[in-house]
N, C-alpha and C positions, 0 to 999 in steps of 0.2 A: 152276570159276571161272577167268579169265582172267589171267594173270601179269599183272604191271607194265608189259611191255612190247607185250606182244599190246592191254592197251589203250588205252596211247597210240596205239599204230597203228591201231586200229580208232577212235579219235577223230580222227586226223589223215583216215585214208580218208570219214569222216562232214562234217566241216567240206568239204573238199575238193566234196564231191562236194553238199552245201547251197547251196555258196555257187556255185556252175557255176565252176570254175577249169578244168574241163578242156573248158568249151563252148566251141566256134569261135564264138558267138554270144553274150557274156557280157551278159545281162540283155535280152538280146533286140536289141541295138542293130548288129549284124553284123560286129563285130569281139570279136577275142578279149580274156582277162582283161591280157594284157600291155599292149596298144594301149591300154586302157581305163585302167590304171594310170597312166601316162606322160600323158594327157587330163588324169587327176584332179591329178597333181604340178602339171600347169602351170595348170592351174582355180584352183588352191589357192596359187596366188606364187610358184613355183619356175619361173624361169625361165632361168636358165644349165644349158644343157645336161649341160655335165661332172658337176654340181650334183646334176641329177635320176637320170644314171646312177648316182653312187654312192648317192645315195640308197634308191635301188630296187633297189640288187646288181647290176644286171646288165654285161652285158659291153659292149663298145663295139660288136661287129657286133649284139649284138640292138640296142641302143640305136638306132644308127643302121637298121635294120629296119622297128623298131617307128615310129621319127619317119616313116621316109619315106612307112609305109603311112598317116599321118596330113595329113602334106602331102599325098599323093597324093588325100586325102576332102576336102581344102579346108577341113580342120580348125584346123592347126596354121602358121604360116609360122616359118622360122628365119635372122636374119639375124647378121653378124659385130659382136661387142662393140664399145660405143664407143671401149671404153678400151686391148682387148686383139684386134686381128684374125684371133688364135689362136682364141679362144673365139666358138661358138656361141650364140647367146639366143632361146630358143622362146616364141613369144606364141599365143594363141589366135586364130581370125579370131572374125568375127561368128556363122558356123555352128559353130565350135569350142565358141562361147558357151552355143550355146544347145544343143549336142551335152552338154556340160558339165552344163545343168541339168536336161536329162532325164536324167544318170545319176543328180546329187544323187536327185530325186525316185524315181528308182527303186531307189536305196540304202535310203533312209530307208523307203519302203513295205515291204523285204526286211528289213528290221531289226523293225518294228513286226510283222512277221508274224511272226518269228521269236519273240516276245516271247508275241506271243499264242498258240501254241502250248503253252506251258506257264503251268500252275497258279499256278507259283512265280515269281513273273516276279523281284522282289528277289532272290531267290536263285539263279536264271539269272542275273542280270546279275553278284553278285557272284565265282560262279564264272567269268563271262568276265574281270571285272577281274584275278582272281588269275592265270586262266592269260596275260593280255595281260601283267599286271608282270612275269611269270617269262620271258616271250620276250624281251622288249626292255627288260630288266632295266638295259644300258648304256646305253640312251638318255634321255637328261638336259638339258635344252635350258635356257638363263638369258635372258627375254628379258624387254625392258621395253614394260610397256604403259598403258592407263588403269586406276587403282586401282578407275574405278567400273563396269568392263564385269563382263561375265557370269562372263571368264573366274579374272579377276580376283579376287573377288569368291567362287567356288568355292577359290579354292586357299588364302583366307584364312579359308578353314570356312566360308562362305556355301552357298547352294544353288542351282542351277540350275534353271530351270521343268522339271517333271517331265519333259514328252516330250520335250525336246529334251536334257534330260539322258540318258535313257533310249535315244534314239535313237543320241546322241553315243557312249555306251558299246559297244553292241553293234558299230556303224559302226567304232569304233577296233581292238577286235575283230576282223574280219573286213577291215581295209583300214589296215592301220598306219601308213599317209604320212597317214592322219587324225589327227593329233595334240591329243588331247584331256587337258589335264590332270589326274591324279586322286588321288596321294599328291604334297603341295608343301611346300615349306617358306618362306613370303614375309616380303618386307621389305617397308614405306612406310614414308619420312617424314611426318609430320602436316604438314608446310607443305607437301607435292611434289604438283603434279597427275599424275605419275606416277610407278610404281613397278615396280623389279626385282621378277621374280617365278620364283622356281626351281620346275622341275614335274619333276615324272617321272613316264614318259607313263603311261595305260594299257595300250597294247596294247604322226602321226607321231610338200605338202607336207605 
């Protein structure tokens, strides 16, 4: 039998290698999983540059790499903050858009297979939540929103519609700037139409 750590390694080489991280082609769309990343940040409302590097760890030469290879696709344009001429601000174009929702869609189908592959799909999912809380155990986000969304709603012990709960998990899972709430602790007022809501993630924008 395998030590402790021979199978973590052997789980990290398996995820790795599932979810195409190391294809020059990540989901088929001809750019890599970096490029794709940095797409989905700014898909997702992340749009100050400095913002989405630290976000995503990376360094300022890939950062700036990875945008340029995206301007260069007529994806992504980047112009100087209103407020600060220091700071970059990355928008998606109209092909960015729609670059954007062919990944959505191609995530979510990669997710839903992943699911159906196994018997236990409840207990696949719960082993991905436990390993997403234990990586990004720091990540804690306080944001306010409408008490009567979906998300909202879940973090107050409510439920999610199953597949898009289901999908949301895995997705978080396997793409951590997908920030999907799943252990919370919430406040509302009864007279407030909206409410602070503390999450910490599953696995982010």
């Amino acid at each position: 039998m395998l030590d402790p750590v021979s199978r973590v390694r052997r789980f990290n080489r398996a995820v790795t290698s599932a979810v195409g991280a190391l294809d020059t082609s990540f989901l088929g769309r001809g750019r890599p999983l970096g490029a794709a990343r940095v797409l989905n940040a700014i898909g997702h409302g992340r749009t100050d540059v400095a913002e989405i590097r630290d976000y995503l760890g990376l360094d300022s030469g890939l950062m700036s790499r990875l945008l340029r290879s995206l301007e260069d696709e007529g994806l992504v344009e980047t112009t100087a903050h209103e407020d600060d001429a220091r700071r970059r601000v990355a928008t998606l174009t109209r092909t960015g858009r729609r670059e954007f929702a062919a990944y959505e869609a191609l995530s979510n189908a990669q997710a839903e297979g992943f699911l159906a592959q196994h018997s236990q799909r409840e207990a696949l999912l719960a082993a991905m939540d436990l390993i997403a809380s234990t990586l990004t155990r720091e990540r804690i986000a306080l944001d306010e929103m409408d008490p009567q969304s979906d998300e909202a709603r879940y973090c107050l012990g409510g439920t999610m519609p199953s597949s898009a709960a289901a999908s949301a998990r895995v997705l978080t899972f396997l793409f951590p700037e997908i920030l999907m709430p799943r252990t919370c602790a919430a406040r509302a007022a009864a007279s407030s139409s909206r409410c602070r809501t503390r999450c910490r993630s599953a696995a982010s924008a």
